[in-house]
C-alpha positions in Angstrom: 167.0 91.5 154.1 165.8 89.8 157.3 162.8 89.3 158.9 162.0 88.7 162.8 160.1 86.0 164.2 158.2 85.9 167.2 158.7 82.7 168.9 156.4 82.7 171.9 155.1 79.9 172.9 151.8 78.3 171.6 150.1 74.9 172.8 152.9 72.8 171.4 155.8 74.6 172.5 158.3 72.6 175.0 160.9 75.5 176.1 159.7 79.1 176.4 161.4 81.7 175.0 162.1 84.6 177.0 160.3 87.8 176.5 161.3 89.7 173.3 162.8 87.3 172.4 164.0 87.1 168.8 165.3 85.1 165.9 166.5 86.6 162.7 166.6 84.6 159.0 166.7 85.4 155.9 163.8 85.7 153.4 165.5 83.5 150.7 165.1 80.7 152.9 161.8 80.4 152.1 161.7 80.2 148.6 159.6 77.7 147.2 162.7 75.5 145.0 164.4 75.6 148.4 161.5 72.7 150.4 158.8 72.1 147.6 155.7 71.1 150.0 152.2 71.3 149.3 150.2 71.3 152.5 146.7 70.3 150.9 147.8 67.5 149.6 150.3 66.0 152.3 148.3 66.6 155.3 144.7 65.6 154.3 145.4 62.1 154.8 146.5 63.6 158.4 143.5 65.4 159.0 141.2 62.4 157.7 143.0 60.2 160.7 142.9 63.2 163.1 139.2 63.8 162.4 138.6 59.8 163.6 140.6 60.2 166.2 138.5 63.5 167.6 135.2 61.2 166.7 136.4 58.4 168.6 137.4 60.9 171.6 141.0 60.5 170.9 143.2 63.4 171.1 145.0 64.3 167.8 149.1 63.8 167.5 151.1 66.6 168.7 154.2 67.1 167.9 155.7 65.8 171.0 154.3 62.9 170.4 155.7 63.4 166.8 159.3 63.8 168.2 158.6 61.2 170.6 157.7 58.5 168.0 161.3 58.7 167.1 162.8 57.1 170.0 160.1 54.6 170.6 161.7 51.2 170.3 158.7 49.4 170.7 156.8 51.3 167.5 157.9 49.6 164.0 160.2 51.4 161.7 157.1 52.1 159.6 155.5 54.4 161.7 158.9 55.8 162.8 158.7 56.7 159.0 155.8 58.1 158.8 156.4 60.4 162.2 159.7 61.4 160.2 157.7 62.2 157.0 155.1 64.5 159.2 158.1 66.3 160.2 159.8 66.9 157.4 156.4 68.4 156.4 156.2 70.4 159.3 159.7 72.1 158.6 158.6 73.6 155.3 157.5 76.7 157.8 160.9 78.6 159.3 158.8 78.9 162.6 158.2 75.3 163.1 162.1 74.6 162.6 162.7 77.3 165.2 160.6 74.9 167.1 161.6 71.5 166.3 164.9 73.0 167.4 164.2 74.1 170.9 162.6 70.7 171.3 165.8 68.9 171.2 165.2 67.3 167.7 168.4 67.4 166.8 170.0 64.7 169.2 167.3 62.7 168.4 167.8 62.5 164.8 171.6 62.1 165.5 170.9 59.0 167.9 168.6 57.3 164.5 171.9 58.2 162.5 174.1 56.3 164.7 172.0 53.4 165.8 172.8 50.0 164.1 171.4 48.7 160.9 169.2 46.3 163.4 167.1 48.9 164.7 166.8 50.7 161.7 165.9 50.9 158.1 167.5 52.6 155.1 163.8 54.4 155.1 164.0 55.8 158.6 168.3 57.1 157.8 166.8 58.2 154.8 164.2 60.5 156.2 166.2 61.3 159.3 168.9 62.9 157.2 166.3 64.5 155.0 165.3 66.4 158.1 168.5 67.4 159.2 168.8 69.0 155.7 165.8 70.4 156.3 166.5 72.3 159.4 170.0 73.3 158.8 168.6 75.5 155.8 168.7 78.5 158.6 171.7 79.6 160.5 170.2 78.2 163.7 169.8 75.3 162.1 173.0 74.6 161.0 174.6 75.8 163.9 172.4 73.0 166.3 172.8 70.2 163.3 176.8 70.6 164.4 177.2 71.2 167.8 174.3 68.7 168.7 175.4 65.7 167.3 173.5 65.5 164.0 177.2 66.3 161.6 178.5 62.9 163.8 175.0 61.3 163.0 175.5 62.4 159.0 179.4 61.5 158.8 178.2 58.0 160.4 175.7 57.4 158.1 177.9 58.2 154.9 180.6 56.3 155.8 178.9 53.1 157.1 178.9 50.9 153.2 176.8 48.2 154.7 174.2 46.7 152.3 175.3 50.3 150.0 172.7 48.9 147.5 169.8 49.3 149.8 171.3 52.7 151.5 172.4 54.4 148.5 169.4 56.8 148.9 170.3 57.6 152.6 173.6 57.9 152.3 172.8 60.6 149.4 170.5 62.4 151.6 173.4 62.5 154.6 175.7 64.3 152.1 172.8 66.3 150.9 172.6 67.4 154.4 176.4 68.1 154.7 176.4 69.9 151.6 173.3 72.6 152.8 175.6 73.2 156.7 178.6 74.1 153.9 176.4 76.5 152.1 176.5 79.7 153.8 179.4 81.3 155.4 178.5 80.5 158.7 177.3 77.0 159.0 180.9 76.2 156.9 182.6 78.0 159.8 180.7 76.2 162.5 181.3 72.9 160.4 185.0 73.3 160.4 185.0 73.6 163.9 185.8 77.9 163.8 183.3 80.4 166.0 181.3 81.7 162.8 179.5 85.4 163.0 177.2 86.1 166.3 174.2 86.2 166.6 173.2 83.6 164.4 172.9 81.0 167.4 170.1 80.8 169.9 171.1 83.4 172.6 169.2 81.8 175.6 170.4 78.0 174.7 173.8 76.9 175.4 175.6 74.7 172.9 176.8 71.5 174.5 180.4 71.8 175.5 183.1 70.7 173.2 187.3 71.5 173.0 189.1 72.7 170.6 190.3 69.5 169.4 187.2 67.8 169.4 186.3 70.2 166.5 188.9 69.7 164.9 188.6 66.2 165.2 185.6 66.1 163.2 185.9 68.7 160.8 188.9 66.0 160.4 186.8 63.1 159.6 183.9 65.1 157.8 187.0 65.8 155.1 187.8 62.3 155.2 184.7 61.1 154.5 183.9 63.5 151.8 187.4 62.5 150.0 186.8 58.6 150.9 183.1 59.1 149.1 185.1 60.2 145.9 187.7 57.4 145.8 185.3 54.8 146.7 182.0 55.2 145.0 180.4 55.1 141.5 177.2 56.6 141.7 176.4 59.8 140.2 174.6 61.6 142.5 176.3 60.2 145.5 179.4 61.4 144.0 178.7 64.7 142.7 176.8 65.5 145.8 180.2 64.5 147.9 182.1 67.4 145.2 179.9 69.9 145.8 180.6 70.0 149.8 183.8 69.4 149.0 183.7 72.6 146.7 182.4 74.7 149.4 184.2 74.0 152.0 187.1 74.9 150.1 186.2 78.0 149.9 188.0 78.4 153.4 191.2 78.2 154.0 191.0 75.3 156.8 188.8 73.9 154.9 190.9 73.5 151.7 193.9 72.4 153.7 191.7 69.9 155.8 190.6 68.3 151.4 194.0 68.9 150.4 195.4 66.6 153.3 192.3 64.5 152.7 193.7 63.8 148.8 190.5 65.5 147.2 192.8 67.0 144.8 193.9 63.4 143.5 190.5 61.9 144.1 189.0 65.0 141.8 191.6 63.5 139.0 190.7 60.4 139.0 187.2 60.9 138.7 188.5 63.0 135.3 190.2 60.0 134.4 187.1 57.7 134.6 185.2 60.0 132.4 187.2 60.1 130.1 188.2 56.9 129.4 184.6 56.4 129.8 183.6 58.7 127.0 183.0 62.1 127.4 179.0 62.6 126.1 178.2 66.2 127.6 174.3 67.1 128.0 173.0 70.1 129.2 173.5 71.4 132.1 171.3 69.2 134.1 172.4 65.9 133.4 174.1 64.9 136.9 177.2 63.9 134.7 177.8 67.5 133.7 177.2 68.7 136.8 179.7 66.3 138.8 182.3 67.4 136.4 181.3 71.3 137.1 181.7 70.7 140.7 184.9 68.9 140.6 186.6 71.7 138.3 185.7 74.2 140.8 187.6 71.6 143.5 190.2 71.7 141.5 190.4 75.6 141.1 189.8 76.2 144.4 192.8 74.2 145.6 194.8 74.7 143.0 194.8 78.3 144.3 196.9 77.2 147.7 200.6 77.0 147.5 200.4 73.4 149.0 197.8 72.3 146.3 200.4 73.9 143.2 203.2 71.0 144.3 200.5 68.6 144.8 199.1 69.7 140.8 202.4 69.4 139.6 202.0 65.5 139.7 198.9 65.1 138.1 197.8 65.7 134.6 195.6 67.9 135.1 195.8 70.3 131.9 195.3 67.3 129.7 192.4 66.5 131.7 190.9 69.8 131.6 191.9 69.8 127.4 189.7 66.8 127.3 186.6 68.1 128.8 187.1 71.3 127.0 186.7 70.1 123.6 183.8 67.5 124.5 182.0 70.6 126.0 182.5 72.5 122.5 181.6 69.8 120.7 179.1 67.7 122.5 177.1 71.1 123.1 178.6 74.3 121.4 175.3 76.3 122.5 175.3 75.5 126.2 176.9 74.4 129.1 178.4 78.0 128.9 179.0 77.8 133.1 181.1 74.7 132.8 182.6 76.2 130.2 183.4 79.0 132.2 184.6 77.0 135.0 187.0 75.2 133.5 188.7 78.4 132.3 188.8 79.8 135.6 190.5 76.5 136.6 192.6 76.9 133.8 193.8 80.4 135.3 194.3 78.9 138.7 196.4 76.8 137.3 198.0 78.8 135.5 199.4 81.5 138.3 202.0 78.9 138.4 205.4 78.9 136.4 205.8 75.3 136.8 202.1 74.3 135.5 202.4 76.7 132.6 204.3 74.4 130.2 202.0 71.5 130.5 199.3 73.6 128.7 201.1 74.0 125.6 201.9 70.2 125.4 199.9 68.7 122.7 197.6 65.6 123.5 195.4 63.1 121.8 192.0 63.6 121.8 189.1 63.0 120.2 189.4 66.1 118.1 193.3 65.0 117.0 196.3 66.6 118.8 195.3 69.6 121.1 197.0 71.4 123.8 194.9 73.5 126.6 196.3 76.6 124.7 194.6 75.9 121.6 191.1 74.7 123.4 191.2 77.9 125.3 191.2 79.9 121.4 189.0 77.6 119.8 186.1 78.4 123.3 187.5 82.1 122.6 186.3 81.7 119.2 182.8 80.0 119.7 181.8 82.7 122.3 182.6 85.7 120.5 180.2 84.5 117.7 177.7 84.1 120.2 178.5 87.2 122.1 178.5 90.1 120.1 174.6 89.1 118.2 173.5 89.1 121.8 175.2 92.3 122.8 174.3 94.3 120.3 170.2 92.8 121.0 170.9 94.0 124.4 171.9 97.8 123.6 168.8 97.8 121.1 166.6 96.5 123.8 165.7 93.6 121.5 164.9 90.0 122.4 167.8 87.7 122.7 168.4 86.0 119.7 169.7 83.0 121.8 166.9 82.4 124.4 168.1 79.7 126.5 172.0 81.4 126.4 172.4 84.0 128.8 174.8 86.6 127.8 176.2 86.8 131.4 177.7 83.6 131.1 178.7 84.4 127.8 180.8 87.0 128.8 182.3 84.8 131.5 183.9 82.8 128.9 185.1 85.3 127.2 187.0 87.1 130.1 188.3 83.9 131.5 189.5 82.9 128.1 191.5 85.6 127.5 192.8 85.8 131.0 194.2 82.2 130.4 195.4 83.2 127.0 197.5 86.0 128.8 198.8 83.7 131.9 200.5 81.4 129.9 201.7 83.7 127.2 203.8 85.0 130.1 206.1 81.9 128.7 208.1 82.3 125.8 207.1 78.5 124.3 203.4 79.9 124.9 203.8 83.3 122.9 205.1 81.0 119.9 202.3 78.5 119.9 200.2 81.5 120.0 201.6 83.0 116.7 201.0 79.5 114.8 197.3 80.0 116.1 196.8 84.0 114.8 198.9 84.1 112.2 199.5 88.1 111.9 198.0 88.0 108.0 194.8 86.7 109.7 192.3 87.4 112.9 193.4 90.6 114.0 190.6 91.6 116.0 191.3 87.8 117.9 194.5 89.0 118.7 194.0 92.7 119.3 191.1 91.3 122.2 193.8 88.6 123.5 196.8 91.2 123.6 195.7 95.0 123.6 197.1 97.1 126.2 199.5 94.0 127.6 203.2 93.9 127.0 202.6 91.8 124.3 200.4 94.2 122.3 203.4 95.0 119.7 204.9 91.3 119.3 201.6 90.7 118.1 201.2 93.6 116.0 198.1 94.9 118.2 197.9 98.4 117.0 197.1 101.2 120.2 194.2 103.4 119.7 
C-alpha cells in the first residue's frame, strides 16, 4: 500500500518541486516502534525559546538555519548538537525528510562524519549518524544516504577506533544506520553499488556522478568494515548490530560473495567460539546476547547456501558449534526462544545440502549435556516442540485461548518443519540412518518416526506403515 505526498513548497522549502510532482512511500514507514517521538514534550522547550525570541523581535529558527548550524565552525559542538537533535525530531514526519533531503542534508551530515575527532565530538557523530538512520527509513532516503556521501561518512565513522570508549555509542549508531539502507530490497541494491527498482529516486534530482568501480569500491569496504567490526570488537550491541547488516546483505548474491571474501563466515565462528567458551546462559529473546547469536546463525545459513561458502564451512566446526547452542537453547529456556531455535535448524539444513558437511553432524561432542551430536539435538528440539505443539493446535481448531500465551504456534511449527527437514538431509547418509535407529528404537516412538520418515524412501527401513 502506498501513499502520495504532495511536496510543494511551503515557507521553508529550499528547491521547488515541479508541478505534480510526486513521491511515493510506504505506510509502514510510519509506524510508531519505527521513530518513537513525542512532539509535546520535545518541542516545548523549542517553543518556550521561540516565543522569547518573537518577544524580543527576533525571528524564530528555521530550518535553514537548522541545516546551517551544522557547518558552522565558529558555533560550539553543543549547539551543533542540539541543531542535530531538532532535526532528528523533525524527521519523525515522512514529509519533513522529503525535505531535509532536497535541502542537501545529506552531504552535510557526511562532511560531520568524516571531519577529524578535533572538530568534533562523539555527541555530534553520534547524532549525525542517528539522522542518517533516520532518513534512510524511506527509499529516497536510502538512495541519497548512498550516492551522496553519507554510506562513506557512516563506513568512516565505524572504522575510525580512536578513543572507542568514548565513541562506542556513535559508532553503534553508524552501523545502525547501515543496517536500516540494508533493510529493504532496494536501499541493499543501491548499497551494493547495483541500479535497484525505479522510481524510488527523486525524478527531478540527479544523483552525483559515480563509475562502476567506484561502487564497487565501496560496497567493498562497507563489507570490510562490517567483517573487521566482528573480528575486532567485544561489545554486544556493536557487534550484533554489525551481524545483522551483515545478515541482510547476504541476502544478495553480491552481497554474500562481497562477506564471504570479507571472512564473515569465519568471523561468525569465532564469535560461536567466544560464547561458548564463555558460557552459554540463553535469556529470552531480547537479551542482546541471544539476539547476536540469532543473527549470526542466519549469516551463517545464508552463506552456507553459496557453493564458495560450502568449501569455506568445511574448515570450520561449525556443527559442533551449532550442537552447542542447541542444547543451551533447550535447556537454558525450553519455552521460548522458539525463533532461534528455528534458525538454527534452518542453518542446520543449509548445511546440510552438502555431502561433505553431513558427517560432521553425526560426530558426537562434549557438551554440557554429555556427548551429543547435531543429530541427536535436532530429535531431542523435535521432541520439546511437538509437546508444545499439538496442546496449542488443537486450542486453535476449538477456537480456544492458547494455553501457552507468550509461545506463538507459528514459530512452533517452524521448528518442527525445520527439524524434520534436517532429520531427513542427513539421513540421506548411511552412518546417519544408523544413529537414527539407536535414537527411535522401532519397539518405541512410532509416531516420532512415522512424522520424521512417512512418505520418504526411508518410510519402510523404519517401519513407517503407509496409510
Amino acid at each position: 500500500m502506498a501513499r502520495n505526498v504532495d511536496t510543494s513548497p511551503g515557507a521553508n522549502a529550499a528547491v521547488a518541486p515541479s508541478a505534480g510532482n510526486k513521491v511515493s512511500y510506504s505506510t509502514s514507514d510510519h509506524l510508531v516502534d519505527r521513530h518513537p517521538f513525542r512532539p509535546a514534550a520535545s518541542f516545548e522547550t523549542q517553543r518556550q525559546r521561540d516565543a522569547g525570541r518573537v518577544l524580543h523581535g527576533i525571528a524564530p529558527e528555521t530550518y535553514d538555519a537548522l541545516i546551517h548550524a551544522l557547518t558552522d565552525v565558529s558555533l560550539d559542538p553543543r549547539q551543533r548538537a542540539v541543531a542535530l537533535k531538532h532535526l532528528l525530531g523533525y524527521t519523525a514526519s515522512a514529509e519533513k525528510k522529503v525535505l531535509f533531503l532536497r535541502k542537501d542534508l545529506v552531504p552535510i551530515l557526511a562532511s560531520v562524519l568524516q571531519a577529524p575527532s578535533s572538530k568534533t565530538t562523539p555527541a555530534v557523530e553520534e547524532l549525525a549518524a542517528r539522522l542518517l538512520r533516520s532518513l534512510a527509513i524511506i527509499p529516497q532516503g536510502a538512495h541519497c544516504t548512498v550516492v551522496e556521501g553519507g554510506l562513506e561518512g557512516l563506513v568512516t565513522s565505524i572504522r575510525n577506533t580512536k578513543d572507542a570508549d568514548q565513541r562506542l555509542a556513535a559508532r553503534s549508531a553508524a552501523v545502525a544506520a547501515v543496517v536500516q539502507i540494508a533493510s529493504c530490497w532496494d536501499g541493499r541494491e543501491w548499497l551494493l553499488g547495483l541500479d535497484g527498482a525505479s522510481g524510488m529516486q527523486f525524478p527531478d534530482r540527479a544523483a552525483p556522478s559515480s563509475t562502476e568501480a567506484q561502487r564497487d569500491a565501496l560496497a567493498r569496504e562497507t563489507c570490510d568494515t562490517l567483517s573487521h567490526v566482528l573480528d575486532n570488537e567485544t561489545d554486544v550491541q556493536l557487534v550484533t548490530l554489525a551481524l545483522q547488516a551483515v545478515s541482510l546483505i547476504t541476502m544478495e548474491p553480491k552481497g554474500l560473495q562481497l562477506c564471504l571474501i570479507a571472512g564473515a563466515l569465519r568471523s561468525t565462528s569465532k564469535i560461536f567460539q567466544r560464547r561458548i567458551d564463555a558460557g552459554l546462559e540463553l535469556r529470552d529473546g531480547d537479551d542482546p546476547a541471544t539476539a547476536m547469536l540469532l543473527h549470526a546463525v542466519s549469516v551463517v545459513g545464508h552463506i552456507a547456501m553459496d557453493a564458495v561458502g560450502k568449501r569455506e564451512a568445511t574448515e570450520l566446526p561449525l556443527f559442533r558449534q551449532l550442537t552447542h547452542i542447541g542444547l543451551a537453547a533447550i535447556a537454558s529456556a525450553p519455552d521460548s526462544l522458539f525463533q532461534l531455535k528455528s534458525a538454527l535448524m534452518a542453518c542446520g539444513c543449509a548445511l546440510a545440502l552438502h555431502v561433505e558437511l553431513k558427517s560432521t553432524a553425526i560426530v558426537k561432542h562434549e557438551t554440557t549435556a554429555g556427548p551429543c551430536s547435531f543429530l541427536e539435538a535436532a530429535v531431542k528440539l523435535l521432541r520439546h516442540a511437538n509437546r508444545l505443539h499439538d496442546p496449542m493446535a488443537s486450542a486453535k481448531k476449538r477456537n480456544e485461548p492458547n494455553p501457552f500465551e507468550h509461545i506463538r504456534l507459528l514459530d512452533v511449527q517452524s521448528v518442527v518443519k525445520s527439524c524434520v527437514q534436517v532429520v531427513r538431509l542427513l539421513c540421506e547418509l548411511p552412518a546417519a540412518r544408523a544413529a537414527v535407529h539407536k535414537l527411535l528404537p522401532v519397539q518405541e516412538e512410532y509416531d516420532l518416526r512415522r512424522q520424521l520418515f512417512y512418505a520418504t524412501d526411508f518410510q519402510e527401513e523404519f517401519s513407517v506403515r503407509p496409510v
